[in-house]
N, C-alpha and C positions, 0 to 999 in steps of 0.2 A: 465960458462959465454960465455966461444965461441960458444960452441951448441946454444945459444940464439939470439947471432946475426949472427950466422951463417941460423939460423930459420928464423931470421929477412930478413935477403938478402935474400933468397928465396921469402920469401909472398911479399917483395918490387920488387924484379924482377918478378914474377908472374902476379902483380898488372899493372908493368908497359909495359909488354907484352900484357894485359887483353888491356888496356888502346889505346894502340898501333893498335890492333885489331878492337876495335871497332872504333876507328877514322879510319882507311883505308876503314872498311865495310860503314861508314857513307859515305865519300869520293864517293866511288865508287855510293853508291844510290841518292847521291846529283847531279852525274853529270849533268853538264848542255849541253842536247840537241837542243835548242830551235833552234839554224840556224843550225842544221845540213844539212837541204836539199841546205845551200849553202856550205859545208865543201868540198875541196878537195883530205881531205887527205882519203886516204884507210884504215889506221886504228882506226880514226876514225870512220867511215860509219863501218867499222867490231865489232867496240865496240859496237854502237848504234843496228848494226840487233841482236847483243847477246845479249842485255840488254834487247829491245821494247820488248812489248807485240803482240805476232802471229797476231792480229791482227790490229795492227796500221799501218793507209793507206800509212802509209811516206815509208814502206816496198818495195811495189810495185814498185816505182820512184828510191828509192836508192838501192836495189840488183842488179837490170843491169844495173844501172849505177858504182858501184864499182865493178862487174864483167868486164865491159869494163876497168875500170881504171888498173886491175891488166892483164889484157891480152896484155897492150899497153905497159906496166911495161917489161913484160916477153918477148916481142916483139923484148923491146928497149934496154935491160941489154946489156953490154959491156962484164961483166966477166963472165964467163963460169961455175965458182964457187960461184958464186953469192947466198948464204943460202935466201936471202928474194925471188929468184926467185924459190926455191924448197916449200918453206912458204907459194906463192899465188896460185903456181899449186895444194899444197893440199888443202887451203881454195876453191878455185874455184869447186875443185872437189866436195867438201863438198857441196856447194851449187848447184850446178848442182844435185845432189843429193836428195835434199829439194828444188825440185819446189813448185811454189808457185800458189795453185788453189783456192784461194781466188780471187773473182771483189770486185773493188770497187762498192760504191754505184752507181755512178757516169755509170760506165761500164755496171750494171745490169739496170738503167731504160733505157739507152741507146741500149741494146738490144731487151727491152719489145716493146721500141718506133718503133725500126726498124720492128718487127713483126707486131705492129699495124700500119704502114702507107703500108708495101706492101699489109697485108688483107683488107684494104679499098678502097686503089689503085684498087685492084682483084676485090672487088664490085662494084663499081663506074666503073669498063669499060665494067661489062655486062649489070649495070642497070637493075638490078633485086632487088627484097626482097628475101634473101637467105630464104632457107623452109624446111634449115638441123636440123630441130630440132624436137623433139616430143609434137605435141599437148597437151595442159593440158587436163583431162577432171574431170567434178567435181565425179565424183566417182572413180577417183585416190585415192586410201588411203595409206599412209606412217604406216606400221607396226613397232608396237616399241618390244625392246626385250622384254623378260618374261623369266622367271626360265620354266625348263622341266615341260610338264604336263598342265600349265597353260594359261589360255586364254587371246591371245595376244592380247593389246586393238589396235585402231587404228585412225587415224586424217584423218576426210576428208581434200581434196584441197581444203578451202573455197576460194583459190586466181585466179582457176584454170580458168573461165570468165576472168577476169581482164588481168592476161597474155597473153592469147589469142591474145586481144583483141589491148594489146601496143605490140606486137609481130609482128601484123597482119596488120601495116601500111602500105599505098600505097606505087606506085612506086615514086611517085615525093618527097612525104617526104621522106619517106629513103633516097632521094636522098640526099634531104637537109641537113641530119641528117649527110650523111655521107662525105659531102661537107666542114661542120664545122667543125666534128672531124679532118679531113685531115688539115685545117685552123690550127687548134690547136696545132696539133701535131707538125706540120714545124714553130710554133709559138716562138721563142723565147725570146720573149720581157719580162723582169722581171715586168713591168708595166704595163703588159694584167689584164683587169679586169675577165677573163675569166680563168680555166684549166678544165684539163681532169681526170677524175677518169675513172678508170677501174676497172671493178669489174670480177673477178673471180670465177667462179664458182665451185668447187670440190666434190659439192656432187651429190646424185641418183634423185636431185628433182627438175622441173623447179622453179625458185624463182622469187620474185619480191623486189628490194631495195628500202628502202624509206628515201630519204634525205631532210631532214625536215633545212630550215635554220629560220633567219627573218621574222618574220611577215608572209607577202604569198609565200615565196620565200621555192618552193618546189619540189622535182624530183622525179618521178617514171621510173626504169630503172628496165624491164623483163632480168634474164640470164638464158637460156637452161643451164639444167642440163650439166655436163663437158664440160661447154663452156667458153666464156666471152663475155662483153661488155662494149660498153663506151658511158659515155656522158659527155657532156660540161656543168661544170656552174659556177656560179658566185661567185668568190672568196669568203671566211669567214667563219664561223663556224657551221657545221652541226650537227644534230644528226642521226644519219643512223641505220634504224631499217629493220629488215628481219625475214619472217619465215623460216627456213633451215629443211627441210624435219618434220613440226612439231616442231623443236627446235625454241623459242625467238631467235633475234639476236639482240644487241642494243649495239651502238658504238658511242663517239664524239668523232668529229674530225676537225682540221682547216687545210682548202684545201686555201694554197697558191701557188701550183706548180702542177706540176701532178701527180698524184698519184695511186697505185693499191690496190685491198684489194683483200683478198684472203677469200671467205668464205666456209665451210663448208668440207667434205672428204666422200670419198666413202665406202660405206658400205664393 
């Protein structure tokens, strides 16, 4: 009889240890962060960088800000003996440790942007049609793989006129062309009927983008092979088609803001 409830106390303390466990694990996954980015406290912001996911933006704004918190901490301590000021010297260390090279999104079109207003700035003060690129010519042909032995087929440039040809604009329209990008770029009104797509170019082929929107609302944008380009258009919903060395390319998309696209890579 005692072996039985002696059995018994065990699977009921078992149970109630089990029980205990999972409510602290629930606990701890239920924390609520939501105003952490107004939280003062440091262990707090410690809990939160331990929990979040490597990549949630709140990261950025709250590690050096609770790095300063505990340096001022360490700065300001009174007692000499002080365990929380030996505590934040090794978190800090820790972190200093685990930089953080992650941009935000924010940061990365924010540098695309600074690149494309000094290279139009650069054009726009020699007034010229830059002529850094390679001519298409229609007996350009894109060779596709093949197994050893076998006869590699190939695709003419059926685009290779055409490119040219929107490549090959005077000096006053370029001019203009690149008078509105400049517009655009230093633009930041959220209520512009207008943004910027940039297109990227990473493959071995001149290409030609086609942004097909509304009814006749439609844009033809030439990119030299590992280059880029930009144009302005009219806010709303595109469909963007490309040939990329012989490959389809076919994309929607809704251009509210500015935006880049990156097509194709280098053989």
């Amino acid at each position: 009889m005692k072996k039985q409830i002696t059995s018994d106390m065990k699977n009921l303390l078992i149970f109630l240890l089990t029980l205990s466990f999972a409510g602290f694990s629930a606990q701890k996954k239920g924390k609520d962060y939501s105003n952490i980015l107004k939280s003062k406290s440091i262990y707090e912001i410690n809990a939160f960088l331990r929990d979040a996911h490597p990549d949630d933006p709140k990261r950025i704004i709250l590690k050096p800000r609770v790095m300063e918190m505990m340096k001022e901490y360490i700065a300001s301590a009174a007692d000499p003996n002080d365990k929380k000021v030996k505590e934040m010297q090794e978190d800090l260390a820790m972190l200093k440790r685990k930089p953080s090279t992650k941009i935000t999104f924010e940061e990365f079109n924010a540098k695309i942007k600074e690149k494309q207003i000094a290279k139009y700035r650069a054009i726009l003060a020699t007034n010229k049609v830059p002529v850094n690129y390679t001519k298409s010519n229609r007996q350009n042909v894109y060779v596709t793989a093949t197994p050893a032995g076998a006869k590699a087929p190939v695709i003419v440039d059926t685009e290779a006129d055409e490119f040219n040809m929107l490549m090959g604009m005077s000096s006053a329209e370029h001019k203009d062309k690149t008078v509105k990008i400049l517009n655009s770029l230093f633009d930041n009104d959220p209520n512009s009927k207008e943004a910027i797509v940039m297109i990227e170019n990473k493959s071995d082929c001149n290409i030609i983008v086609r942004m097909e929107g509304i009814g006749n609302t439609k844009y033809r944008l030439a990119v030299p092979a590992h280059d880029d380009n930009s144009v302005v258009v009219a806010k709303g919903n595109y469909l963007f088609t490309s040939i990329v060395c012989g490959a389809q390319y076919a994309s929607q998309k809704t251009i509210q803001k500015p935006i880049m696209v990156a097509l194709g890579s280098s053989k």
